[in-house]
MARMAR-273635 format. One line per field, with one value per atom (N, C-alpha, C): atom name; residue number from 0; x, y, z; residue in three letters. Coordinates in pm, whole numbers, plus 50000, padded with zeros to 5 digits. Example, Ala and Ser with C-alpha at 12.3 -4.5 7.8 and 13.67 -1.06 7.14 Angstrom:
REM MARMAR-273635
atome = N CA C N CA C
num = 0 0 0 1 1 1
east = 51319 51230 51320 51285 51367 51290
north = 49431 49550 49670 49775 49894 50003
up = 50780 50780 50780 50708 50714 50787
residu = ala ala ala ser ser ser
REM end
This chain:
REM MARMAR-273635
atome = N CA C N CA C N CA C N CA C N CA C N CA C N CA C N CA C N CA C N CA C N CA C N CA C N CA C N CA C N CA C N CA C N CA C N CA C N CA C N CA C N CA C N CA C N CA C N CA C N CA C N CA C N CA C N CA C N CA C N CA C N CA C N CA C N CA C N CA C N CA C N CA C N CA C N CA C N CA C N CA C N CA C N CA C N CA C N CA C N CA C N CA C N CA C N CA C N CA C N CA C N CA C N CA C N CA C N CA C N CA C N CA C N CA C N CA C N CA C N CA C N CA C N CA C N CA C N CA C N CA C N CA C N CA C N CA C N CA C N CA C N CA C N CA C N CA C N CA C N CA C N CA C N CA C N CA C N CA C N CA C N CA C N CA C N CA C N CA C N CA C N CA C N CA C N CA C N CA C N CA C N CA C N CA C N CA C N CA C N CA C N CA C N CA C N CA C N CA C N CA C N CA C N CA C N CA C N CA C N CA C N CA C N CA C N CA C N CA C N CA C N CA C N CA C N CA C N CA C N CA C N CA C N CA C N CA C N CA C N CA C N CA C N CA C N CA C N CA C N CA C N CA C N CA C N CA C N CA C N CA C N CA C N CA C N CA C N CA C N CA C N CA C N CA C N CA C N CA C N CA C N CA C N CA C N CA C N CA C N CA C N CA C N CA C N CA C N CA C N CA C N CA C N CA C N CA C N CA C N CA C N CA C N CA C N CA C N CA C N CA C N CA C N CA C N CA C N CA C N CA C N CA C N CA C N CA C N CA C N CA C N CA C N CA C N CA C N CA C N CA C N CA C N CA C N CA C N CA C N CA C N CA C N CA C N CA C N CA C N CA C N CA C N CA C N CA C N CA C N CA C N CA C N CA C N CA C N CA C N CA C N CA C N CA C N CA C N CA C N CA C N CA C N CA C N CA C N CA C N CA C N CA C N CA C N CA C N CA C N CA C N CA C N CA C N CA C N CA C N CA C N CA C N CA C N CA C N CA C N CA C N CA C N CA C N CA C N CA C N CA C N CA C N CA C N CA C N CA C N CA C N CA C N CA C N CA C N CA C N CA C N CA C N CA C N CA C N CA C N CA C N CA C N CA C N CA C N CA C N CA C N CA C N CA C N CA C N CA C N CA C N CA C N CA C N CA C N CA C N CA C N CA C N CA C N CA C N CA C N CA C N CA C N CA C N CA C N CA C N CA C N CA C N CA C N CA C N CA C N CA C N CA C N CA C N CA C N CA C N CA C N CA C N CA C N CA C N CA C N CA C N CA C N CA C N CA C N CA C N CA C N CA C N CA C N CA C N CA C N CA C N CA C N CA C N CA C N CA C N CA C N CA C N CA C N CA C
num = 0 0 0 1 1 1 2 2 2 3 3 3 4 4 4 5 5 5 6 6 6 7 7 7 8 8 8 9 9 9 10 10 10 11 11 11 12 12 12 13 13 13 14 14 14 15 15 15 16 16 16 17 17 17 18 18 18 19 19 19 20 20 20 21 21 21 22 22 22 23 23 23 24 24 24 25 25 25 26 26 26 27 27 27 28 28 28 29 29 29 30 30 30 31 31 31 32 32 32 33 33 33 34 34 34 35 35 35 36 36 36 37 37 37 38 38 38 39 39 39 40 40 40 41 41 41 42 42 42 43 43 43 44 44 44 45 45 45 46 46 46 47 47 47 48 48 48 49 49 49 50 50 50 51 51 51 52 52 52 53 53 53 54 54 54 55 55 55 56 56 56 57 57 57 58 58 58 59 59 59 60 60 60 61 61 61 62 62 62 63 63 63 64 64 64 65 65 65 66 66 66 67 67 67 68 68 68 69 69 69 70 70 70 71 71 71 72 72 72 73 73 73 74 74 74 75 75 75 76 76 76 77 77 77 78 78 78 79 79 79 80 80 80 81 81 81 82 82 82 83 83 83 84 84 84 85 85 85 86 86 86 87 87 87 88 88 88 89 89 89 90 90 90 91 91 91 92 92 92 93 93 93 94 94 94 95 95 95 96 96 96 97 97 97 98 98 98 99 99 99 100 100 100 101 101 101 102 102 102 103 103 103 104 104 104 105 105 105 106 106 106 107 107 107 108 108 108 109 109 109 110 110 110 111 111 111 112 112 112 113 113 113 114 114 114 115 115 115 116 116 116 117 117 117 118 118 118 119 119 119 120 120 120 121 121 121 122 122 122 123 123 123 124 124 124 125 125 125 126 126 126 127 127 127 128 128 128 129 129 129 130 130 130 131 131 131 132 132 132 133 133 133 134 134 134 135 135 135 136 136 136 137 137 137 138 138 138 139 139 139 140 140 140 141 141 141 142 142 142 143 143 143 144 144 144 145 145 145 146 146 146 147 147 147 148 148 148 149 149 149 150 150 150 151 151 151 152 152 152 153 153 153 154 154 154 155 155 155 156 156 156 157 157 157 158 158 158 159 159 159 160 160 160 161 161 161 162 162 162 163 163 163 164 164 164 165 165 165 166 166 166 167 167 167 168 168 168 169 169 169 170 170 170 171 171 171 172 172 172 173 173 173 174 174 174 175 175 175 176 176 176 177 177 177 178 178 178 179 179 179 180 180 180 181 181 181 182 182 182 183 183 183 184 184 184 185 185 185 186 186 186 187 187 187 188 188 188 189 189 189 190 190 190 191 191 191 192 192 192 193 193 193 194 194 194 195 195 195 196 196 196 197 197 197 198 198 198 199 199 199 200 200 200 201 201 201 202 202 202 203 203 203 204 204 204 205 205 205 206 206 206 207 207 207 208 208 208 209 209 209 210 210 210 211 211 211 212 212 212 213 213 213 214 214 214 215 215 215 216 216 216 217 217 217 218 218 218 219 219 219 220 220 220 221 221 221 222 222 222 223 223 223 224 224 224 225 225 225 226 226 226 227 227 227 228 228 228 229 229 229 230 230 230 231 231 231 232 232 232 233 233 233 234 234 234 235 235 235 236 236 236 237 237 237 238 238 238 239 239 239 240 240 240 241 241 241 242 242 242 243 243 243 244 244 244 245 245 245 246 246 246 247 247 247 248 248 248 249 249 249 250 250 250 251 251 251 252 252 252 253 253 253 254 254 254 255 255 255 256 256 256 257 257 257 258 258 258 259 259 259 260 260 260 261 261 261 262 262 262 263 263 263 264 264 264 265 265 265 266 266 266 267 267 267 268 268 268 269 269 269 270 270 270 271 271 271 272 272 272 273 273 273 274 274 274 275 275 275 276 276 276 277 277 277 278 278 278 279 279 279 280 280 280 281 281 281 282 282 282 283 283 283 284 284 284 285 285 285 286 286 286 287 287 287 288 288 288 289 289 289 290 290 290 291 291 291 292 292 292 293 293 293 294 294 294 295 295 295 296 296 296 297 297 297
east = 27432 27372 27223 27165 26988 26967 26819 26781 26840 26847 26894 26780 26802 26784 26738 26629 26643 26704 26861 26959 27040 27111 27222 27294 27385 27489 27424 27301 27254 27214 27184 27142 27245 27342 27505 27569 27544 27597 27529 27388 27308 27367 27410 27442 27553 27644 27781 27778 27723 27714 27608 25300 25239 25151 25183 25051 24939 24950 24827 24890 24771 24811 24850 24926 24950 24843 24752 24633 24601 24766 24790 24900 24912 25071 25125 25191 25256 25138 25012 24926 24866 24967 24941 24973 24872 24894 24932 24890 24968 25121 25182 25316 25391 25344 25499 25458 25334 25332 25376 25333 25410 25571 25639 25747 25772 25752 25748 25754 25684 25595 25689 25798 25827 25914 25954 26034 25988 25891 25805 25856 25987 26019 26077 26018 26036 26169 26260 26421 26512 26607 26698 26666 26699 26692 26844 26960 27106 27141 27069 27156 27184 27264 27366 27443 27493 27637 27717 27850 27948 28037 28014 28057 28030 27944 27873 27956 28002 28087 27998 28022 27917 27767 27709 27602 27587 27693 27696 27762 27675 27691 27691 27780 27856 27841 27798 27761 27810 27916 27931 27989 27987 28055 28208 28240 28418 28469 28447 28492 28486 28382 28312 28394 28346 28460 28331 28415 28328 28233 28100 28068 28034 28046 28029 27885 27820 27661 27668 27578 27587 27469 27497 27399 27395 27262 27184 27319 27379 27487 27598 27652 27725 27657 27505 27469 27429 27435 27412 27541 27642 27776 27777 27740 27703 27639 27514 27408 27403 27419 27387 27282 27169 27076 26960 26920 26854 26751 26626 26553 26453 26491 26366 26484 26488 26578 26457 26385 26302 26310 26258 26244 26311 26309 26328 26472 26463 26540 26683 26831 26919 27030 27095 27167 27338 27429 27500 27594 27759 27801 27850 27891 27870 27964 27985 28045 27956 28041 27950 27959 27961 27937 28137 28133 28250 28418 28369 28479 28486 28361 28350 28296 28313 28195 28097 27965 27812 27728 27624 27544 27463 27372 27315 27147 27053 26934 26848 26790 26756 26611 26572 26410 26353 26325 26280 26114 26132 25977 25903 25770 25611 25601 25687 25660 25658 25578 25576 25669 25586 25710 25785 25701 25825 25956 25968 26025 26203 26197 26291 26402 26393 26453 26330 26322 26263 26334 26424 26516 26440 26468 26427 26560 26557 26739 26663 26688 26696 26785 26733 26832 26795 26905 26865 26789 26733 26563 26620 26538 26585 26459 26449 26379 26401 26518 26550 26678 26607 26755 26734 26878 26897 26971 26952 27048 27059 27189 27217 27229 27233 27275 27255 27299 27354 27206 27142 27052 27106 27078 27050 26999 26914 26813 26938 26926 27010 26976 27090 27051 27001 26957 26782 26703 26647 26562 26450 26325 26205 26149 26079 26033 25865 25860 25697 25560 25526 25429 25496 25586 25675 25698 25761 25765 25828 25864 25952 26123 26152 26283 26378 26477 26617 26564 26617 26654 26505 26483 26382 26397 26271 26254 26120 26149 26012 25968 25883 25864 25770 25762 25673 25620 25469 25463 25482 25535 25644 25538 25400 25292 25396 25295 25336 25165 25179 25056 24955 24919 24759 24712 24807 24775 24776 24671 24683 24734 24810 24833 24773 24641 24534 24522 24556 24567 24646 24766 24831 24952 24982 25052 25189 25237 25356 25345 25449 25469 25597 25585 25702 25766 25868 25932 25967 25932 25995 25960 25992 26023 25939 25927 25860 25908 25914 25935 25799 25751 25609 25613 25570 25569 25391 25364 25254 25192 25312 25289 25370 25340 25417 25546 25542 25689 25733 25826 25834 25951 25935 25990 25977 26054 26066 25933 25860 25779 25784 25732 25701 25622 25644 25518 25532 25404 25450 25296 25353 25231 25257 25105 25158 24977 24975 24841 24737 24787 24690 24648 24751 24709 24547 24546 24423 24382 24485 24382 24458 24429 24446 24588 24656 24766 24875 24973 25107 25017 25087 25086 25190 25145 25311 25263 25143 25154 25179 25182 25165 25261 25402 25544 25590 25683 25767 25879 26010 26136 26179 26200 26167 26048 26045 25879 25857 25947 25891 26010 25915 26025 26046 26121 26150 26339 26293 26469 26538 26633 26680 26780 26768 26820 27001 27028 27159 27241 27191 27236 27200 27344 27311 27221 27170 27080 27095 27084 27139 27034 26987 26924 26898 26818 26868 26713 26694 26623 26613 26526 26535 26376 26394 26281 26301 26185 26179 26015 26061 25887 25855 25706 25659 25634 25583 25483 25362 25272 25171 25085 24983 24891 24932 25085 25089 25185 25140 25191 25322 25412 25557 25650 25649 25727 25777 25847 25901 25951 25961 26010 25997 26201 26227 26259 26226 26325 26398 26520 26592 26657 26602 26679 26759 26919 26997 27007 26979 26967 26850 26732 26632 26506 26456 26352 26206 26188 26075 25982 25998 25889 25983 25933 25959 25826 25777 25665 25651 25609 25613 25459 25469 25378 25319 25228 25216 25231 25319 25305 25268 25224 25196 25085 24994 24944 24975 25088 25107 25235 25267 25397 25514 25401 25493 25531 25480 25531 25599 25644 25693 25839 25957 26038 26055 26185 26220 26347 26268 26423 26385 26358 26412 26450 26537 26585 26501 26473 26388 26458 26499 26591 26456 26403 26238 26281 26298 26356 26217 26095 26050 25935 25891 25790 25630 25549 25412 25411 25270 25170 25196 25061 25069 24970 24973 24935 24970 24914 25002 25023 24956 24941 25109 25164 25268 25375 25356 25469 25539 25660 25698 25777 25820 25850 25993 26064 26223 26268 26404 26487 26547 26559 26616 26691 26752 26871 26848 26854 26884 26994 27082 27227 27204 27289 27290 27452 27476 27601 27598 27689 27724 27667 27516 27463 27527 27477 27515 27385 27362 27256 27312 27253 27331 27191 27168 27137 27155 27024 27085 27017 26907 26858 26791 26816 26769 26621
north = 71739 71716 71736 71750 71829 71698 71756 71674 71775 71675 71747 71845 71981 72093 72065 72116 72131 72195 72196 72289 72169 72223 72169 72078 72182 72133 71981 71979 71909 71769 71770 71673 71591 71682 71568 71535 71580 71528 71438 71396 71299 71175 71233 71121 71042 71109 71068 70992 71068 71001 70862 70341 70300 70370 70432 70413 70403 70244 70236 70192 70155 70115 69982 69911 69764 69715 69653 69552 69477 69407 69278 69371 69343 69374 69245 69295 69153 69133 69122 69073 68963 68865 68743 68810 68870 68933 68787 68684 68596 68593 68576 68553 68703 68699 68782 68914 69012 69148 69175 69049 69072 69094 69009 69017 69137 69215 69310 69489 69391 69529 69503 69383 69372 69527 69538 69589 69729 69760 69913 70010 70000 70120 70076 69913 69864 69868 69820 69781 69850 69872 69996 70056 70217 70299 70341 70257 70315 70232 70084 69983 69981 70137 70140 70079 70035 69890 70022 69911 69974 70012 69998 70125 70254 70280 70438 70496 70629 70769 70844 70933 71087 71084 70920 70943 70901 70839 70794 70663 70554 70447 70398 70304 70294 70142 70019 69950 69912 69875 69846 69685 69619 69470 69410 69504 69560 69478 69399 69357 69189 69135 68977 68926 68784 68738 68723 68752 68738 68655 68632 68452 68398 68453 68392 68391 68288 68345 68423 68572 68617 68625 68555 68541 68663 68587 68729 68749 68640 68678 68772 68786 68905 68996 69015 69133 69203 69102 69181 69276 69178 69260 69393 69434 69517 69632 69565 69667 69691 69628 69595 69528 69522 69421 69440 69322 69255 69191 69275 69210 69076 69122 69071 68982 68898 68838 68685 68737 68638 68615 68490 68474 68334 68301 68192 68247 68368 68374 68403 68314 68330 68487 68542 68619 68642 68683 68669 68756 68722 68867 68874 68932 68927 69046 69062 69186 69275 69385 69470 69646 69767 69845 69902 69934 69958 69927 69770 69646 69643 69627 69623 69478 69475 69389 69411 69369 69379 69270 69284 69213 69178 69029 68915 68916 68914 68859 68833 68657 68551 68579 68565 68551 68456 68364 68249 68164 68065 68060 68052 68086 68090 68131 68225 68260 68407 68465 68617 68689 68712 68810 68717 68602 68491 68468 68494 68431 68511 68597 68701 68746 68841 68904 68996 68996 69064 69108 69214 69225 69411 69347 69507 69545 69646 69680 69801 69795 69884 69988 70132 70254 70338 70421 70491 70611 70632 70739 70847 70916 71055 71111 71240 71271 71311 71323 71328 71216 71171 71053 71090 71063 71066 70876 70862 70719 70751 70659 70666 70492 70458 70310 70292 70191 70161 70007 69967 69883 69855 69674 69657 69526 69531 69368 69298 69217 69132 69151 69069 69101 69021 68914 68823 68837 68911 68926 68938 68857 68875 68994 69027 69129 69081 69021 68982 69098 69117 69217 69341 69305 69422 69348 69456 69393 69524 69505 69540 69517 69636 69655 69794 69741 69835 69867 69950 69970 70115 70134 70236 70260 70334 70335 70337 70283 70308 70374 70436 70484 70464 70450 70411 70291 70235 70115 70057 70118 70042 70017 70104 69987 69988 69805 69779 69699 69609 69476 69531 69610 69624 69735 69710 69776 69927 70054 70135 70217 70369 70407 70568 70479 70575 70684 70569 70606 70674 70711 70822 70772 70669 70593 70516 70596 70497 70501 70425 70488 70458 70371 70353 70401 70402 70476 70338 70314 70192 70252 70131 70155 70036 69995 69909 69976 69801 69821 69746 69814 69790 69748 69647 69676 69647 69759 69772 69727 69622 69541 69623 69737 69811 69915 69933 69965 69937 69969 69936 70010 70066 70151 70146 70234 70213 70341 70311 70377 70394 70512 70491 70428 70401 70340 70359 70433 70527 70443 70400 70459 70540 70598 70723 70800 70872 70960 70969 71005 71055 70985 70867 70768 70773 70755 70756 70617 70537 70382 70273 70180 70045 70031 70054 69990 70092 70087 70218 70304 70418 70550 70545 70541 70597 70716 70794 70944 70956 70844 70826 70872 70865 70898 70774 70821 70713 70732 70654 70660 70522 70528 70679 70763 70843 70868 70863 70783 70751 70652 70527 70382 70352 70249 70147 70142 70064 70025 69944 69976 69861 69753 69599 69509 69526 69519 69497 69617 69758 69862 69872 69967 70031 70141 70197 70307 70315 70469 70521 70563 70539 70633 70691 70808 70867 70915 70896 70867 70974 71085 71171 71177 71131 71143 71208 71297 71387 71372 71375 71359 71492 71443 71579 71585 71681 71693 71743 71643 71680 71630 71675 71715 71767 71843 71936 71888 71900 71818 71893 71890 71926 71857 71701 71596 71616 71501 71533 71388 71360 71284 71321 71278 71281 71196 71129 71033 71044 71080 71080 70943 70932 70798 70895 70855 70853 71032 71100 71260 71308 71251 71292 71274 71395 71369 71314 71237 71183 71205 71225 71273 71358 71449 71578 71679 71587 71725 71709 71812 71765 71647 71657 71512 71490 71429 71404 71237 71181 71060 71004 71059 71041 71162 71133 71242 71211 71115 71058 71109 71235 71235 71164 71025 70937 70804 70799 70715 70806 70894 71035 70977 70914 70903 70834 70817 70729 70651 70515 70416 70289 70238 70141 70143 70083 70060 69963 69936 69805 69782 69654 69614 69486 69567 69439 69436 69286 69271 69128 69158 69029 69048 68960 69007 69012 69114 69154 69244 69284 69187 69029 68990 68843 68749 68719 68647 68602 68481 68403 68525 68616 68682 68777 68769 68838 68754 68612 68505 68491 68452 68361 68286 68198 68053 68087 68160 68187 68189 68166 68251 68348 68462 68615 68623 68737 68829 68976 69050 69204 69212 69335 69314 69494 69517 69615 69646 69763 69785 69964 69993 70144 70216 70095 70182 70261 70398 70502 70515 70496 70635 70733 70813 70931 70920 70991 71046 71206 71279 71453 71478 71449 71489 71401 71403 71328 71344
up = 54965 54834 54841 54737 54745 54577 54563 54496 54288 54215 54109 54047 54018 53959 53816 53738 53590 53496 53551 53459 53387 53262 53214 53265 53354 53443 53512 53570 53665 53625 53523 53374 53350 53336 53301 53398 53540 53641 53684 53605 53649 53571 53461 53398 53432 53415 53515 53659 53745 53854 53863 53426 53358 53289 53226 53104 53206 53260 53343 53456 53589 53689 53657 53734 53724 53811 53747 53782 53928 53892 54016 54061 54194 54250 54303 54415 54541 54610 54552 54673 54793 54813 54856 55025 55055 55200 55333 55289 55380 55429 55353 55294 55235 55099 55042 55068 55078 55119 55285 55350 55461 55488 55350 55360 55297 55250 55168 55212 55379 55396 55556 55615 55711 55788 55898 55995 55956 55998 56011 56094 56129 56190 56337 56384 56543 56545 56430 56466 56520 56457 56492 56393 56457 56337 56290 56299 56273 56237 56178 56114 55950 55963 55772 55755 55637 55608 55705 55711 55789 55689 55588 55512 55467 55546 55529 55621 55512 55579 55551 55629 55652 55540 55610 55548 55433 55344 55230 55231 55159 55161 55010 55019 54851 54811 54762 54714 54549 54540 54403 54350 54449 54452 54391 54414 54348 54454 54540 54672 54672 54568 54536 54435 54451 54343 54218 54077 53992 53937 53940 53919 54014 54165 54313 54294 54405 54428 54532 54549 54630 54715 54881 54952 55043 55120 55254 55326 55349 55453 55339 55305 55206 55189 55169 55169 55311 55335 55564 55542 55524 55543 55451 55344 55198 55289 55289 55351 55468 55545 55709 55761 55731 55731 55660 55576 55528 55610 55614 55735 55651 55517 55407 55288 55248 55146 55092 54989 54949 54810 54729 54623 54570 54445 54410 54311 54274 54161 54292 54185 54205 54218 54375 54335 54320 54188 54172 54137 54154 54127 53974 53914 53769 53679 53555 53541 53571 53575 53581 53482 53508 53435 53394 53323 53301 53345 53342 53346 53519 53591 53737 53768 53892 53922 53998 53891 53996 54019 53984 54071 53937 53960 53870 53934 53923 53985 53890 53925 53830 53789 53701 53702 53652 53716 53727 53585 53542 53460 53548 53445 53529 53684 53761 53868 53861 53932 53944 54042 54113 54243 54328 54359 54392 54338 54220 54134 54101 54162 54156 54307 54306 54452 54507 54649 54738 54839 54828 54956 55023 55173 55259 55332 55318 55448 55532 55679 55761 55754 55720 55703 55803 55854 55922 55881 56033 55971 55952 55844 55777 55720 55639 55615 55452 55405 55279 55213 55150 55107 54932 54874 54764 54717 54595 54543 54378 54354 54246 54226 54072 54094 53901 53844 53743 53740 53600 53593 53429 53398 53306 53225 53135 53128 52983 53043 52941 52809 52711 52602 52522 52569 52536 52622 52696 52782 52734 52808 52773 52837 52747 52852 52954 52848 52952 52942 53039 53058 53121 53200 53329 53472 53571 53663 53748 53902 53975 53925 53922 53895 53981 54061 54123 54251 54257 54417 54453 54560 54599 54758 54821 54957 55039 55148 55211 55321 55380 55481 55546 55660 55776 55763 55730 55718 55552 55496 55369 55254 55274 55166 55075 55016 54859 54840 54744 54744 54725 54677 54674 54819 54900 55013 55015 54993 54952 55098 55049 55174 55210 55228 55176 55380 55447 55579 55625 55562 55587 55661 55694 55739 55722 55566 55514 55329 55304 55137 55082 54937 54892 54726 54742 54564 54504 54396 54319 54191 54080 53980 53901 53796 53671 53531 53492 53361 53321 53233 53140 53007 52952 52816 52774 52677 52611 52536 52469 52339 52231 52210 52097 52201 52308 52334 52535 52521 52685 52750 52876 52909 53056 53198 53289 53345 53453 53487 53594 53693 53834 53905 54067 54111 54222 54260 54411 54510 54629 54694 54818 54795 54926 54946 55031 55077 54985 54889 54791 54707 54685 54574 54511 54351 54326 54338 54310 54306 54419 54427 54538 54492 54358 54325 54263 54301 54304 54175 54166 54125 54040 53836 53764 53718 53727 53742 53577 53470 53361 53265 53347 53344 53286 53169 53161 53080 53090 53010 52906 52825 52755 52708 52665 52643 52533 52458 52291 52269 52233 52159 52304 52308 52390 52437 52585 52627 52546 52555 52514 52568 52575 52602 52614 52677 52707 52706 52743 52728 52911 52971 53113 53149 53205 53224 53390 53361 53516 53568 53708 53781 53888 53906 54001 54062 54215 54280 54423 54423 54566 54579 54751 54855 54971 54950 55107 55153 55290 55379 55400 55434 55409 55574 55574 55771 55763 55865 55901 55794 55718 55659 55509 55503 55385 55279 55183 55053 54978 55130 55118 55106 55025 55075 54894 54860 54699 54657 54541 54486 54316 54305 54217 54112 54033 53928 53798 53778 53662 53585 53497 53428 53281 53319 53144 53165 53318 53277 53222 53233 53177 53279 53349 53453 53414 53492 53431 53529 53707 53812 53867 53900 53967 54037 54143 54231 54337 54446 54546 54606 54705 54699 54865 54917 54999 55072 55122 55136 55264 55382 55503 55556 55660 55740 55915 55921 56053 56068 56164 56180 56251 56315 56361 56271 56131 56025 55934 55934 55826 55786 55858 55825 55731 55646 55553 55615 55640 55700 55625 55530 55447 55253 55283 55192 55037 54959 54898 54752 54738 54623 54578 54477 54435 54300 54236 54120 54077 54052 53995 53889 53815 53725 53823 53728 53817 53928 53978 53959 54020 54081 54124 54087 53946 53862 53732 53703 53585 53444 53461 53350 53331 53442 53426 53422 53385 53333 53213 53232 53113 53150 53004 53046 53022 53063 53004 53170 53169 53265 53192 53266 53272 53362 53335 53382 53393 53555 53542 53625 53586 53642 53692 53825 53890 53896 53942 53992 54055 54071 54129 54238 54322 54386 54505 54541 54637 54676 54795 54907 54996 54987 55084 55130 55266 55344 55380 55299 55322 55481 55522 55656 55718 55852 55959 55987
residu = unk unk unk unk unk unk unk unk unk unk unk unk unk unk unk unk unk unk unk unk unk unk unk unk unk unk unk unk unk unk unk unk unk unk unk unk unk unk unk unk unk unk unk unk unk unk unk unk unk unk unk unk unk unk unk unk unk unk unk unk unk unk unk unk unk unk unk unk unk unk unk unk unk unk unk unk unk unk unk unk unk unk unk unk unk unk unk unk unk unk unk unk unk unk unk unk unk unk unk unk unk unk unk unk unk unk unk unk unk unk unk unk unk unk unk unk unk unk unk unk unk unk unk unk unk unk unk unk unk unk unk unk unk unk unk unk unk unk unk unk unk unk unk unk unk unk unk unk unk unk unk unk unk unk unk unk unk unk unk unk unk unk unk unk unk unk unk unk unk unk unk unk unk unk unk unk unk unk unk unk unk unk unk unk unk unk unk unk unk unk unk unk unk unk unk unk unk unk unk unk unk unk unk unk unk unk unk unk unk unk unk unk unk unk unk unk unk unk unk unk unk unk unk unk unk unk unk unk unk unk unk unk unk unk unk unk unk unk unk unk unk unk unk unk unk unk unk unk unk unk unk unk unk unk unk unk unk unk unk unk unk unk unk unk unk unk unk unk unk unk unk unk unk unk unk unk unk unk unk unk unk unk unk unk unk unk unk unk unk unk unk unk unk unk unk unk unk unk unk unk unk unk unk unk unk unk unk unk unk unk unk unk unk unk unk unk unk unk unk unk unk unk unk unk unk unk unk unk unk unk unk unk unk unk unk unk unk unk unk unk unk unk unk unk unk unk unk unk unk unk unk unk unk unk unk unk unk unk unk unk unk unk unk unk unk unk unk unk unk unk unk unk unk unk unk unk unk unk unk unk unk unk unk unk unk unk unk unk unk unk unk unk unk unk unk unk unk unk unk unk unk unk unk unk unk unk unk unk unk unk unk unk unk unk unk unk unk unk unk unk unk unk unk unk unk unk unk unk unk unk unk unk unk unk unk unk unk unk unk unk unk unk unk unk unk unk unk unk unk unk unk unk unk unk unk unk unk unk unk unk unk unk unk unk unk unk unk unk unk unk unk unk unk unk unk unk unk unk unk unk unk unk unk unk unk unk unk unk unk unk unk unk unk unk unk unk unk unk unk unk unk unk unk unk unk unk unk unk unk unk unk unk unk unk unk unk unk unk unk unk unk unk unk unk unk unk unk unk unk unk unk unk unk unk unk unk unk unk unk unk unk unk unk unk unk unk unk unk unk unk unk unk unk unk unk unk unk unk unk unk unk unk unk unk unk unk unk unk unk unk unk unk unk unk unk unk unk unk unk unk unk unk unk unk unk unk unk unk unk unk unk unk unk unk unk unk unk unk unk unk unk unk unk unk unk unk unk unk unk unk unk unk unk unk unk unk unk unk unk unk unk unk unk unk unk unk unk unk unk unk unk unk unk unk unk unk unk unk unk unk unk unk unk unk unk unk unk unk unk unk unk unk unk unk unk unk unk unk unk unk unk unk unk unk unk unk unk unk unk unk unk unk unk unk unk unk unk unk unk unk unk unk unk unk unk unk unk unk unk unk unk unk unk unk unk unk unk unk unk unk unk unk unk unk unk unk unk unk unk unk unk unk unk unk unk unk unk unk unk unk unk unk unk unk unk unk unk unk unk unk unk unk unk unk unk unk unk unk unk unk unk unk unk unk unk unk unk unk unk unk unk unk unk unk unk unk unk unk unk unk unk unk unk unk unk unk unk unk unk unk unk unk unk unk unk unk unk unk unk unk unk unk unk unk unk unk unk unk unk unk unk unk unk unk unk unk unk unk unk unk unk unk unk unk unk unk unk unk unk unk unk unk unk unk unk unk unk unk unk unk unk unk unk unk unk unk unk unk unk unk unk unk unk unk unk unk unk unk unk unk unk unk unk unk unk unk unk unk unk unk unk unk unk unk unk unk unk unk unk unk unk unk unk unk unk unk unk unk unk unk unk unk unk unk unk unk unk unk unk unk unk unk unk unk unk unk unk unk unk unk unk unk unk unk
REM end
């Protein structure tokens, strides 16, 4: 499998299968960017769930009982390890997308990135990975200001927090949902080599690109990273949400060819930014299901 094409065909098989920077990130470098930013590459590099065949690893919680809470130890077994499992917000298994079962993660009042899920998984190193996976915000959900939302990846030393990865050293794909006040929508947030500022990169991309998500509806997406080498801004990342590309270029995310690989996994589900400004006083709900990673090259 390769990353999806801007044809027709490629669009509906997607489907089937900021504005600005964010201000604050995870910056509490004591504590949670460390956790954030843990197992840089020292671990193993072959610990995939043991359900990965030829490279493809399948995640859909079709296996949990419905309503269970689902802990680190079930997702060790899921993923294979969880070197990172932080946060306050509760995780659970839940319905899920087309009479399945998935996955629940809580969002807690007045807490920011605490307040949610922080999970890291050790994948094995590669140089191009693709994912697919199913997202969706309840249907009273606040929206807040935005936050970290679904699944992504990291490479080499994993920045996130404020920590720019200006050194050439490491770099991660995630995702945010933003709201503007007048609409809100899912954005990118990259860091990597080139970054212009201290805090991820949305390259001023966003889905939809006119009006807003909406609450209690699924949205699919689809997620390809390749490293680059050396110096040359041959690496790529893609993001499709609903069949509709929203980043597509190539990119530079490292100048260290001994941090170049991509071996973690990152499931960051919390509001902010790490400050009160990205609170509210509600509990929330985002519900996951269907995820796949493949692995195209080593």
């Amino acid at each position: 499998m390769k990353r999806i094409t801007l044809t027709t065909a490629s669009l509906a098989f997607a489907m089937v299968t900021c504005m600005t920077s964010c201000k604050k990130d995870n910056n509490n470098a004591a504590l949670k960017d460390e956790l954030a930013r843990q197992d840089n590459g020292t671990a193993s590099a072959n610990l995939m769930a043991p359900a990965a065949v030829n490279n493809t690893w399948t995640i859909n919680w079709n296996n949990r009982v419905n309503g269970a809470t689902y802990t680190q130890g079930m997702a060790n077994t899921d993923f294979g390890n969880t070197s990172t499992w932080y946060g306050a917000g509760g995780v659970y298994t839940t319905n899920g997308n087309n009479n399945t079962v998935g996955c629940r993660v809580t969002l807690v009042p007045n807490q920011d990135d605490g307040g949610g899920l922080i999970a890291n998984t050790v994948i094995s190193n590669g140089t191009a990975y693709e994912m697919d996976y199913d997202v969706k915000f309840h249907s009273q959900f606040n929206w807040g200001k935005g936050g970290k939302v679904g699944f992504g990846f990291g490479i080499g030393d994993h920045n996130t927090g404020g920590d720019p990865a200006w050194d050439g050293n490491g770099g991660t794909l995630r995702l945010m949902w933003y709201n503007t006040g007048s609409r809100v929508f899912f954005q990118p947030y990259l860091y990597y080599k080139d970054q212009p500022g201290q805090f991820g990169d949305t390259f001023g991309a966003s889905y939809p690109s006119g009006g807003s998500l909406n609450k209690g509806q699924w949205y699919h997406v689809h997620l390809y990273i390749k490293s680059n080498n050396g110096s040359n801004a041959n690496g790529h990342v893609q993001i499709v949400i609903n069949g509709s590309v929203i980043l597509d270029r190539d990119i530079r995310w490292t100048t260290n060819d001994g941090k170049r690989l991509i071996d973690q996994l990152t499931w960051h589900t919390f509001r902010g930014g790490n400050d009160s400004s990205w609170w509210t006083n509600t509990t929330d709900y985002i519900y996951y299901d269907n995820l796949v990673i493949h692995r195209i090259s080593s």
